[in-house]
N, C-alpha and C positions, 0 to 999 in steps of 0.2 A: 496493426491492430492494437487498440488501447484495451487492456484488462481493468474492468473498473468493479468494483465490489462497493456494495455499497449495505450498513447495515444502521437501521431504525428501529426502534420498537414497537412501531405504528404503520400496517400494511399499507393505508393510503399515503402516507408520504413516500417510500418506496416505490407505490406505480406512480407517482408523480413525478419522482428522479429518473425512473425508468426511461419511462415516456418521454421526457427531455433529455433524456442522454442518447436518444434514440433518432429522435427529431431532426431528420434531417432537412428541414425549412429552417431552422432555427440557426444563426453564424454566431460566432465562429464556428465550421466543423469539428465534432469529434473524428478523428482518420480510425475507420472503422471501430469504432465502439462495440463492445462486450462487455454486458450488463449482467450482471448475479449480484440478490439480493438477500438479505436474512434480516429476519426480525429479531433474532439470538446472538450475538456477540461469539457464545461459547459456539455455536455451530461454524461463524462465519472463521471461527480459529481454527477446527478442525479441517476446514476445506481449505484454509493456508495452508496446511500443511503439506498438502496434496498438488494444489495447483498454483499458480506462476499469476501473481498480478501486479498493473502498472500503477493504480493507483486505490487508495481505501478512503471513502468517505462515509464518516461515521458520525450517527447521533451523538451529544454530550450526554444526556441525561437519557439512561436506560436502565430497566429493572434490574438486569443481573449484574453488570459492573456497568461505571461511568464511561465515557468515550476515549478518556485519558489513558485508563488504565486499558481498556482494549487493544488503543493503537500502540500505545508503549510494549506490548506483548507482539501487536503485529512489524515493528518494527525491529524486535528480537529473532520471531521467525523467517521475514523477508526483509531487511534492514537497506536494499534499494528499493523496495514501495514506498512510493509518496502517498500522504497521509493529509487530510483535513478532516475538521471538523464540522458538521453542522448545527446549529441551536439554536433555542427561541431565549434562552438565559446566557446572560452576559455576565458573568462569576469571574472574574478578573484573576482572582487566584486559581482557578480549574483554566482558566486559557493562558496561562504564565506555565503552569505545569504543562498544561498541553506541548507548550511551544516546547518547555528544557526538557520534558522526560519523554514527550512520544518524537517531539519533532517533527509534529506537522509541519507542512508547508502553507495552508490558509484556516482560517475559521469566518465561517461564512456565517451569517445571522438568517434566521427563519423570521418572519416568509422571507425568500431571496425572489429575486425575479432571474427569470428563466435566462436571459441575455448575459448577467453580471455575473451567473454560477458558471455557466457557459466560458466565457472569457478567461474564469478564476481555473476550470479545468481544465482547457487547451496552455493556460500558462505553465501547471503544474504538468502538467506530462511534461512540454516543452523542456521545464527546468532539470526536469529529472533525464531526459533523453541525454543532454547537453552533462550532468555530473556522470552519468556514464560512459559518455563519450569522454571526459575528462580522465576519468579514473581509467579507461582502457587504453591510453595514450600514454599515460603517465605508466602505467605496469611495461605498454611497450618500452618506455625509454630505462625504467628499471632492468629490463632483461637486456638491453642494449648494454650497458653500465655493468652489468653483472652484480645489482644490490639483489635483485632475486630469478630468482632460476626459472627457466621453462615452465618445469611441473608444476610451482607454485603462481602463475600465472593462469596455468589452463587451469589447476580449481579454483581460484576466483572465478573464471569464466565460467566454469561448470555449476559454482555455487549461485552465481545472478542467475542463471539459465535455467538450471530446476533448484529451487531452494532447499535445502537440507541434504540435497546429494552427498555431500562429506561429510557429515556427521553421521557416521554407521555408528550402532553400538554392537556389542560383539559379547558374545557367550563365554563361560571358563573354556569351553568346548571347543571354539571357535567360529560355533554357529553366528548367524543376524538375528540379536535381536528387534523387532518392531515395536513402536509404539502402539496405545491403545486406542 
């Protein structure tokens, strides 16, 4: 299943992306596709928090914060989410920040045609399948080698798997704090 979030500040391009992420006539396939969308940036951060996604495509120019700075934070929260951009503005300085600070993987231009977003999102899962599979090979040959240890391999895995599992915060008490 692909987790895909996608956040606009404009509800019709959302069921647009929707709908074409959905579309199954349309090839390359997404391998099962799941769509959730927000037109809020600060909303679609709270439900990182919460939930597990493979990839975030996001508007550049939106009222509460830019796209840059959104992904740059969604890439703090879930730091294996692959990231693009979408936009009708080509600001060559805000898609140089994009690439060094959020690290997207594409920035697609508006209008796109539905075949060539398609293609650019079956690549990016792909790429990101393939670093994870890199990064869980390489910790295996780490614990092989003894550069790190069991435990500290199963929370990498526990942290890709639900994001912010390992970061508890904790009371004088020793209670769990939660955030807000």
């Amino acid at each position: 299943m692909a987790n895909i979030l996608i956040v606009d500040d404009e509800q019709g391009v959302l069921n647009a992306l929707r709908r074409m992420c959905l579309n199954s006539m349309i090839t390359p396939a997404i391998a099962d596709p799941h769509v959730t969308t927000f037109t809020s940036p600060l909303q679609a951060l709270a439900y990182l928090r919460d939930h597990h996604v493979d990839l975030v495509i996001s508007d550049y120019r939106m009222p509460e914060m830019d796209g840059t700075t959104f992904l740059t934070r969604v890439k703090k929260l879930q730091p294996n989410t692959a990231r693009m951009i979408l936009s009708a503005y080509t600001d060559m300085d805000g898609i140089v920040r994009a690439i060094n600070d959020a690290g997207i993987f594409r920035f697609v231009s508006k209008p796109w045609s539905d075949v060539d977003l398609r293609i650019s999102i079956v690549q990016v899962l792909e790429h990101r399948a393939l670093v994870l599979e890199n990064q869980k090979l390489a910790n295996e040959v780490r614990v092989q080698r003894g550069i790190v240890s069991r435990q500290q391999a199963e929370l990498e895995r526990l942290e890709a798997e639900s994001p912010g599992i390992t970061r508890v915060r904790w009371s004088d008490d020793g209670g769990v704090l939660l955030e807000d």
